[in-house]
C-alpha positions as CSV (number, residue, x, y, z in Angstrom):
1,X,-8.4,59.9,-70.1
2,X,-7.2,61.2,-67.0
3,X,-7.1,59.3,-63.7
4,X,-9.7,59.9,-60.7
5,X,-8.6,62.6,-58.4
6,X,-6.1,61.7,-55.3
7,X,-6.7,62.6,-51.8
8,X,-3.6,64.4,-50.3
9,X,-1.2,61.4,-49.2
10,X,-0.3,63.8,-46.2
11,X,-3.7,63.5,-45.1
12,X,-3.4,59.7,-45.2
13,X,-0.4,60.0,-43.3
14,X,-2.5,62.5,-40.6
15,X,-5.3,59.4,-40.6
16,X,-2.8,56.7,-39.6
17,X,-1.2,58.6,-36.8
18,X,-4.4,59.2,-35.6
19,X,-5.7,55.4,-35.8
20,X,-8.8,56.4,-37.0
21,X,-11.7,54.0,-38.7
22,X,-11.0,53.6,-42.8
23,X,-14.8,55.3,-43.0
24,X,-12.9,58.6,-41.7
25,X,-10.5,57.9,-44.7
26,X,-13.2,57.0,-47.2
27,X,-15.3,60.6,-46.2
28,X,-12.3,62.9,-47.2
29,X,-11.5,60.8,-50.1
30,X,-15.9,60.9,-51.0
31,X,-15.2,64.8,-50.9
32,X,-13.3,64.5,-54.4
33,X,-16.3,63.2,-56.4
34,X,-17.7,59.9,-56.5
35,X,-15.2,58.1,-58.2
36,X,-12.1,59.0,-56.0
37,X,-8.5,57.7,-55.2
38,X,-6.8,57.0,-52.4
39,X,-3.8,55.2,-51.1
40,X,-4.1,52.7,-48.4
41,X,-1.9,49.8,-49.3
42,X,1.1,48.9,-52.0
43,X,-1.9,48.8,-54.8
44,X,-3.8,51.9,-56.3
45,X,-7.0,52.7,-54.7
46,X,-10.3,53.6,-55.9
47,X,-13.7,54.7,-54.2
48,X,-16.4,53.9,-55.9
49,X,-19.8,56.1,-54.9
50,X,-21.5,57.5,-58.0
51,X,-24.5,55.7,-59.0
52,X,-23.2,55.3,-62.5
53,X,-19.8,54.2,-61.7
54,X,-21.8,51.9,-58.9
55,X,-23.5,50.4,-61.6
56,X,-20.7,49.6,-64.1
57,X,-18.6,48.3,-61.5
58,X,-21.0,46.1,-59.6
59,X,-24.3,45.2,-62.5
60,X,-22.4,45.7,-65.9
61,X,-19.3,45.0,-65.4
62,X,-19.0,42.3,-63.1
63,X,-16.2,40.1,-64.7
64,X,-13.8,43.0,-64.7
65,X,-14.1,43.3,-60.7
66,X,-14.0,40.4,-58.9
67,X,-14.1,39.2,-55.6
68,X,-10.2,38.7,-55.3
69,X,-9.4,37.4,-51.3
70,X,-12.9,37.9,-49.2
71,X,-12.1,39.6,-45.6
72,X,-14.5,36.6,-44.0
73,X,-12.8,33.7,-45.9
74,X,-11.1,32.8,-42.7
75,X,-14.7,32.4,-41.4
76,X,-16.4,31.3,-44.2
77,X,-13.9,29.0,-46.2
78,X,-15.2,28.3,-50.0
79,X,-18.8,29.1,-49.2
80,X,-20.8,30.7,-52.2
81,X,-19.9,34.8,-50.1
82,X,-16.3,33.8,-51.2
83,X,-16.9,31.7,-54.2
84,X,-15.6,33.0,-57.5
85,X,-16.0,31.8,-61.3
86,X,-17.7,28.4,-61.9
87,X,-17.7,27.3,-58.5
88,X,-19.7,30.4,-57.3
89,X,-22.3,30.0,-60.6
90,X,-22.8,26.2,-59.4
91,X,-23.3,27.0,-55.6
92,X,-25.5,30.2,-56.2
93,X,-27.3,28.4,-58.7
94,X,-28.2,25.5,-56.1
95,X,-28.9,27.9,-53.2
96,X,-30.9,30.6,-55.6
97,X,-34.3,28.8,-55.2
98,X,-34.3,28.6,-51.9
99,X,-34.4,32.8,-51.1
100,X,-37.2,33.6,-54.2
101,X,-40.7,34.4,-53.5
102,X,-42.1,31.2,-53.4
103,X,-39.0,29.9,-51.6
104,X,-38.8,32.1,-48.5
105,X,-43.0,31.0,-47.9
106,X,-41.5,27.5,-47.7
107,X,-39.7,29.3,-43.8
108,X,-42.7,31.5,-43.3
109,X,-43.7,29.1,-40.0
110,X,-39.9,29.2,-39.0
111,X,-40.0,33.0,-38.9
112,X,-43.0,33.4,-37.3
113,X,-41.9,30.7,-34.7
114,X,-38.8,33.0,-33.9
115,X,-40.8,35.9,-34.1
116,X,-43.5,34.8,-31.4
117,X,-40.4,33.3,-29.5
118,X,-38.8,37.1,-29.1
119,X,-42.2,38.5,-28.4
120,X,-42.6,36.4,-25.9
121,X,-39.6,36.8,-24.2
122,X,-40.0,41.0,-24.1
123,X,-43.7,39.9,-22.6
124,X,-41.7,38.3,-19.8
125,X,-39.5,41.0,-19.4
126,X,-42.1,43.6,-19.5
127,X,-44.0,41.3,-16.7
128,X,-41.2,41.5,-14.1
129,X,-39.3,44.3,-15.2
130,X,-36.2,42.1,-16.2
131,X,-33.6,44.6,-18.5
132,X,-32.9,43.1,-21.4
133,X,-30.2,44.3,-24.7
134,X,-32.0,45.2,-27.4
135,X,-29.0,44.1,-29.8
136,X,-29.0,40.5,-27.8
137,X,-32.3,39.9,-28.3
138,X,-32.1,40.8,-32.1
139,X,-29.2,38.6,-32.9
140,X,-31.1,35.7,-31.1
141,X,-34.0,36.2,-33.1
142,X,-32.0,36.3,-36.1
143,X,-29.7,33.2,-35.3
144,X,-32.9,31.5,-34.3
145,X,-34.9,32.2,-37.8
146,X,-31.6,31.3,-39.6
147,X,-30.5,28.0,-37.7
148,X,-35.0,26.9,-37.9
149,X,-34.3,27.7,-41.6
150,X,-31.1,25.2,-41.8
151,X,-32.3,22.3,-39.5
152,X,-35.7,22.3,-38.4
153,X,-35.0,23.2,-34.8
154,X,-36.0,26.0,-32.5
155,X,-32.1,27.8,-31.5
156,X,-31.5,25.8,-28.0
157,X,-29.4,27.5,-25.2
158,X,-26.0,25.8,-25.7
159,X,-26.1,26.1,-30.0
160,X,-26.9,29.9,-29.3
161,X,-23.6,30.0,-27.1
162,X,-21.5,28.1,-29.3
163,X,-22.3,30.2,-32.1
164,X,-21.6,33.8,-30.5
165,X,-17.9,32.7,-31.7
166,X,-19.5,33.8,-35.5
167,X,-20.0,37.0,-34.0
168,X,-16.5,37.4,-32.4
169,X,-14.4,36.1,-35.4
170,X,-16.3,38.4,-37.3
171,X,-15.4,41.3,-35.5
172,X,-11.8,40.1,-35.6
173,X,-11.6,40.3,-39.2
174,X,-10.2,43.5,-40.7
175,X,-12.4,46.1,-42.2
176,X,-10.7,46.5,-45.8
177,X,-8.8,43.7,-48.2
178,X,-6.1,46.7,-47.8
179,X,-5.7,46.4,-44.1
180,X,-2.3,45.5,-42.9
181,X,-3.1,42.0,-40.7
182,X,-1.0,39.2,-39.3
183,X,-2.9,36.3,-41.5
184,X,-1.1,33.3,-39.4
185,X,-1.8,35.4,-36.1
186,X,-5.4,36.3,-36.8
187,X,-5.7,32.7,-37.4
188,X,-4.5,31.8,-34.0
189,X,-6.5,34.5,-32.0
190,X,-9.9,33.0,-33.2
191,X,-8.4,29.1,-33.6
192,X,-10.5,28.8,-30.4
193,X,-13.7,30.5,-31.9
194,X,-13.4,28.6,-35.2
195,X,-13.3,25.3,-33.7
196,X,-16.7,25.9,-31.5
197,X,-18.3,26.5,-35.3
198,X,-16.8,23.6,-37.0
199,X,-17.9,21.4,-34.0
200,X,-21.9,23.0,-34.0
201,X,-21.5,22.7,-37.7
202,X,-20.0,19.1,-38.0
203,X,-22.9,17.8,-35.4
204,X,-25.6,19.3,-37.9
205,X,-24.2,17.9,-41.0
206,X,-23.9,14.6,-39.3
207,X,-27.2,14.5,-38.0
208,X,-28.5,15.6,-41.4
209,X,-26.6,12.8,-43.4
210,X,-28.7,10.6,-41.0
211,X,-31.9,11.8,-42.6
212,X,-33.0,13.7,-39.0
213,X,-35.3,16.3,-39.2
214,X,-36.3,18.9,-36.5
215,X,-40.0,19.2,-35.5
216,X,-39.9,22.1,-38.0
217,X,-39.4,19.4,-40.8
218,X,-35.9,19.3,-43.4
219,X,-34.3,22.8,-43.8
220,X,-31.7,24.2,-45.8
221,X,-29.2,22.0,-45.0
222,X,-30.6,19.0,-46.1
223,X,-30.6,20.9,-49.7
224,X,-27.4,20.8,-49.0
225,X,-26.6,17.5,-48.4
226,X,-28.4,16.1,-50.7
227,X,-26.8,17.9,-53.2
228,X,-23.5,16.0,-52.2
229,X,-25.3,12.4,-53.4
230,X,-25.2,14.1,-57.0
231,X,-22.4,16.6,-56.9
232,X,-19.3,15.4,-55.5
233,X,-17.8,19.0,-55.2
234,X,-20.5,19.1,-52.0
235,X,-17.4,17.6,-49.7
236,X,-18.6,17.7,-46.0
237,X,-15.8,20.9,-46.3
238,X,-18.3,22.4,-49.0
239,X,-21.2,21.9,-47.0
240,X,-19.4,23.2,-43.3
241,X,-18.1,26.6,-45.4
242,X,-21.7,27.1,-47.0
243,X,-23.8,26.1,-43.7
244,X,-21.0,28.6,-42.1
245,X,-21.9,30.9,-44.7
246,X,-25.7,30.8,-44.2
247,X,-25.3,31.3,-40.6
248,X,-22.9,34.8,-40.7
249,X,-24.1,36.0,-43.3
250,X,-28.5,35.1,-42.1
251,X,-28.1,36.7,-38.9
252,X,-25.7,38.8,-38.3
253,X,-26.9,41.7,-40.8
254,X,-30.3,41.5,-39.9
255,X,-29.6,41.5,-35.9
256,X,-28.0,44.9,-36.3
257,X,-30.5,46.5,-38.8
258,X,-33.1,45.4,-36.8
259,X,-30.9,47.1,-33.3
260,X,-30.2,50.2,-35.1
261,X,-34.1,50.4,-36.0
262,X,-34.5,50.5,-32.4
263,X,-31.9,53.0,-31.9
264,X,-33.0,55.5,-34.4
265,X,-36.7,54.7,-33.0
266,X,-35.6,55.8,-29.4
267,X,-34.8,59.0,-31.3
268,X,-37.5,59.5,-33.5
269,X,-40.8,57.9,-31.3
270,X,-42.8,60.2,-34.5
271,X,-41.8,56.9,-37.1
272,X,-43.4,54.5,-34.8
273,X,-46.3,56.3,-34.5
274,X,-46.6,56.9,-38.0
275,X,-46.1,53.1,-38.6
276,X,-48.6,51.9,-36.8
277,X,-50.9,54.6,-37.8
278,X,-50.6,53.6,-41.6
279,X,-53.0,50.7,-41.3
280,X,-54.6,47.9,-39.0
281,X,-52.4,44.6,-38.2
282,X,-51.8,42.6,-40.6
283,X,-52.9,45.2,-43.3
284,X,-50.8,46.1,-46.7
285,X,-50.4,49.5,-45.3
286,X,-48.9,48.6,-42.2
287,X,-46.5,45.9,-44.1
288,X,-45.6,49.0,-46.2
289,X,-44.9,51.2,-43.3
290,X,-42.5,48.6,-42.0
291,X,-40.9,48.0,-44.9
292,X,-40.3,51.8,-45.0
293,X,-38.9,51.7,-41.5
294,X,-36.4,48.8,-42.4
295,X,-35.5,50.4,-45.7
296,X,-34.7,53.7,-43.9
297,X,-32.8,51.9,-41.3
298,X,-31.0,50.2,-44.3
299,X,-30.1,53.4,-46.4
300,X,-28.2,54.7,-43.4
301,X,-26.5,51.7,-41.7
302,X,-26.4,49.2,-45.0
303,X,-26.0,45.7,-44.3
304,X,-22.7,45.9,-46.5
305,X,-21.7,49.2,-45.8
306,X,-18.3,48.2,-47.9
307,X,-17.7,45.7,-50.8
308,X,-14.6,45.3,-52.1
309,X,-13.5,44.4,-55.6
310,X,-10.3,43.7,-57.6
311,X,-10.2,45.4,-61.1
312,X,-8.8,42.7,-63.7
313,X,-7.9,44.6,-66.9
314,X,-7.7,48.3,-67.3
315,X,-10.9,50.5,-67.9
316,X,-12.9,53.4,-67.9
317,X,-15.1,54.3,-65.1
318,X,-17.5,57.6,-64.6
319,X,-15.1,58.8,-67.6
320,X,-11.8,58.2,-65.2
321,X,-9.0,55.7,-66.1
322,X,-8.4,52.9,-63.8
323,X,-5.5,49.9,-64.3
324,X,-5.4,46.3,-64.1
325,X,-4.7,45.8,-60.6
326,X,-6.6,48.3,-59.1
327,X,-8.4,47.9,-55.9
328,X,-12.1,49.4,-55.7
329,X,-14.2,49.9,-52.6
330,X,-17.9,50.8,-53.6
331,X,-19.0,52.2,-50.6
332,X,-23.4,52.1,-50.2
333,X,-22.8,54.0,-46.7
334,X,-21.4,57.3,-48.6
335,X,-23.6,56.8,-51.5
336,X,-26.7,56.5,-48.9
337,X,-25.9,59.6,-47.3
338,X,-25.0,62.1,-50.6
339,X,-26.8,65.4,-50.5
340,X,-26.5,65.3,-54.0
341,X,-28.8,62.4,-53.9
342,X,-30.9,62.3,-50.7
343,X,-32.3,65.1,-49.7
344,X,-31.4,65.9,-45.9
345,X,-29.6,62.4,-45.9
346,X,-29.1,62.4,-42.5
347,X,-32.2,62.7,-41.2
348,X,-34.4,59.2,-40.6
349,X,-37.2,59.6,-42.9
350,X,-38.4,56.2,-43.2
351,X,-41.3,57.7,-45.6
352,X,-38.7,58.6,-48.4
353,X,-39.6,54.5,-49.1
354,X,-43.6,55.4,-49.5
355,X,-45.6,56.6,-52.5
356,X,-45.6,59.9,-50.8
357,X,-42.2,60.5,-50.6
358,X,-40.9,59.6,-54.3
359,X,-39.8,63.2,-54.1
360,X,-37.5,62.6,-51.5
361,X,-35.5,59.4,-53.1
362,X,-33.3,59.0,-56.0
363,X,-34.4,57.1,-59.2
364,X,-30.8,56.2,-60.8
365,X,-29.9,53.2,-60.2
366,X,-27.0,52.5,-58.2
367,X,-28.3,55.2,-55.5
368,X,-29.4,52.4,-53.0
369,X,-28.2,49.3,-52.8
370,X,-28.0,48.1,-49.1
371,X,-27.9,44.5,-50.1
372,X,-25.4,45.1,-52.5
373,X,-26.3,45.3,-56.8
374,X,-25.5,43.0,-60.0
375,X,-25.3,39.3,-60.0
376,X,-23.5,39.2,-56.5
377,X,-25.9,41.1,-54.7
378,X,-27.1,39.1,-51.8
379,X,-29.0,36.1,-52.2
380,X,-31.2,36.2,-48.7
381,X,-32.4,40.2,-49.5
382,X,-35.9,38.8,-49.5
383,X,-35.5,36.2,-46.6
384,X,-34.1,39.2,-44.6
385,X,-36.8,41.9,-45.2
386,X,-39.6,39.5,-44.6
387,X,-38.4,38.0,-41.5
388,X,-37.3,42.0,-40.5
389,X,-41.2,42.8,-41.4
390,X,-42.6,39.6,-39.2
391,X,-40.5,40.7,-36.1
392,X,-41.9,44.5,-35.9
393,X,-45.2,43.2,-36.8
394,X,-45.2,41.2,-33.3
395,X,-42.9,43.8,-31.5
396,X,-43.6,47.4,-32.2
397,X,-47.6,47.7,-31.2
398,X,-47.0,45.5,-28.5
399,X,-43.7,46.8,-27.0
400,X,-41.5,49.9,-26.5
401,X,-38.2,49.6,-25.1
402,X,-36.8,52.7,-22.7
403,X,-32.7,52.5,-23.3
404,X,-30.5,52.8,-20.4
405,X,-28.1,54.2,-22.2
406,X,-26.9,53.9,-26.1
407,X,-23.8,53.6,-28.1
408,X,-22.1,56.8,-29.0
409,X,-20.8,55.7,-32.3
410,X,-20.4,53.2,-34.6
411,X,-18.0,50.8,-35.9
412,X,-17.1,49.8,-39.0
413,X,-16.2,46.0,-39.4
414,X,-17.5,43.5,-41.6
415,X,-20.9,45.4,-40.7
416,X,-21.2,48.5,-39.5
417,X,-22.3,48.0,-36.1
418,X,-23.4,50.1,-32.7
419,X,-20.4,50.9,-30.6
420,X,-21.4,49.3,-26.9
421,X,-24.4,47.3,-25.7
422,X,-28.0,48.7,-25.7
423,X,-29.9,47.7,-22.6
424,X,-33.2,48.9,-22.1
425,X,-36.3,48.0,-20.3
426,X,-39.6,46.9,-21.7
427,X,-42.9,48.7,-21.4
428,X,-46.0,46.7,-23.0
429,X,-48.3,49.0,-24.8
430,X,-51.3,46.9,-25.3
431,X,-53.4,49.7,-27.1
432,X,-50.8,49.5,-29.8
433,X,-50.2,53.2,-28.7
């Protein structure tokens, strides 16, 4: 069977005097087919971005691509984003009720609280004219809903500080498993960082151990810890790497859907109208609209624009042959934006995601996947998309913000992420306009 075509190890060569992001790379190497290779590091190479090959990698095939070394491990120790084999079955298994349906309505007075918080604070600013940053204000809402979710408490002034280090050592982290980086030296750079999180962490699993609650009642981390009376693998360790986990994983992904929604609504004020013109507050049809919007938002700036796996035995993929060995990226930011699959896939067209618009969205599976597919997709999808949902239902009839000036690019981290700050100013529109 032969083996998947090669992009042009001279224009790898060209890419790495040029410095540019691994998402150049990944575009020339997409331009191949959708199961592509392509050299980055000492181990073969494959991009993964056919829906079929998305599917056999990720849904059908999961024990033959594992998780081998996760880029955040540095951040987020054994926690179950890292996990692998039995330990990741017994933590996903403890943490799986907690994001279903009837889970995430157990937090539905912790998102609202968060929600009403932000609305309130663009109130103020729309009151005295205060600029704000749009992406600022959506990572505190998220890190607000999260950390309500884990303790009980409202997100006070001096937790929200500590934790901007999860932002930072994210961002410090390389963007591929193939990246060439100084482990011991990456260490040291966020050593500083790390240390704020272990202390904010170790303060929350202390006070939880003492059977305190916030006003909001026990969260998340109380699961947690009471999980460590019957399960002595739940080491304090255990319980820091997953409550780190919660946190990183909870907020930042959502903070910058939710600031790219606002970006691509700057540039398209048509899909707010249209939103809000789908049905009254509070009504299925707006909820749907909404949904649409943050689906869109998804499709183009996925919350795991890359995931990484490690092939463990050779196989056959799309019909190509790949060896033991083999690193795979399956990459939902190409697969988003493939004419073959989307129609006009750059264009924001948050109505692809409505009845009307079946036309304009695949049906394979393995053609969206923002969240990831298979048993490792994420667990908080739901959690995400509802607390997404509850924030535009308080913001967007109630507030538009102007943008002083926006990013001009993107970058491609962990997350995939605006390039710069976003501050804007607030205008109310009471009329819902």
């Amino acid at each position: 069977m032969p083996l998947p075509p090669e992009l042009d190890p001279e224009a790898v060569e060209r890419w790495r005097a040029s410095s540019g992001a691994v998402v150049d790379l990944l575009v020339q190497a997409r331009e191949l087919g959708g199961v592509s290779a392509v050299r980055l590091g000492p181990r073969p190479t494959v991009l993964v971005t056919d829906p079929g090959a998305v599917q056999h990698v990720l849904a059908l095939h999961p024990d033959r691509y594992v998780k081998r070394s996760h880029r955040a491990r540095l951040l987020v120790g054994g926690g179950v984003l890292s996990a692998t084999g039995e330990p990741w079955k017994r933590q996903r298994r403890l943490l799986q009720a907690q994001f279903t349906g009837a889970g995430i309505r157990r937090y539905e007075q912790r998102i609202g609280g968060a929600a009403r918080r932000a609305a309130g604070h663009w109130a103020e600013c729309a009151r005295t004219g205060t600029p704000t940053d749009v992406g600022e204000d959506m990572r505190f809402f998220a890190l607000d809903t999260i950390w309500r979710s884990l303790t009980g408490h409202p997100l006070d002034e001096t937790t929200n500080r500590e934790l901007a280090a999860v932002e930072a050592v994210g961002a410090a982290l390389p963007a591929t498993p193939s990246a060439s980086a100084d482990a011991a030296g990456l260490r040291a750079a966020v050593a500083a960082d790390l240390a704020r999180i272990d202390a904010v962490a170790g303060q929350a699993i202390a006070a939880a151990r003492r059977g305190e609650a916030g006003p909001e009642g026990p969260g998340l981390l109380h699961v947690l810890v009471d999980a460590g009376r019957t399960h002595p693998e739940y080491t304090d360790q255990l319980i820091r790497d997953e409550l780190v986990t919660l946190l990183a994983a909870g907020h930042e992904t959502t903070a910058k859907t939710l600031t790219w929604l606002y970006l691509l609504l700057d540039r398209h004020p048509e899909a707010r109208r249209w939103a809000l013109g789908a049905g009254a507050a509070g009504s299925p049809e707006r909820e749907k609209a909404l949904r649409a919007l943050v689906s869109e938002t998804l499709r183009l700036y996925p919350a795991a624009w890359l995931i990484p796996r490690h092939a463990t035995e050779d196989d056959t993929i799309a019909g190509y042959r790949v060896v033991d060995g083999t690193d795979i990226f399956v990459c939902p930011y190409l697969t988003h934006r493939d004419p073959a699959l989307w129609p006009e896939p750059e264009r924001f067209d948050p109505e692809r995601f409505t009845a009307a618009g079946e036309d304009r969205r695949p049906s394979r599976h393995g053609a969206y996947y923002p969240f990831g597919t298979g048993p490792r997709a994420c667990l908080g999808a739901q959690f995400a998309m509802r607390e997404m949902t509850v924030l535009l239902e308080h913001l967007l009839p109630a507030f538009t913000p102007s943008f002083h000036t926006t990013p001009a690019s993107a970058v491609f981290g962990l997350t995939v992420r605006p390039d710069g700050p976003t501050p804007a100013t607030i205008t109310p529109t009471p009329d819902g306009s």
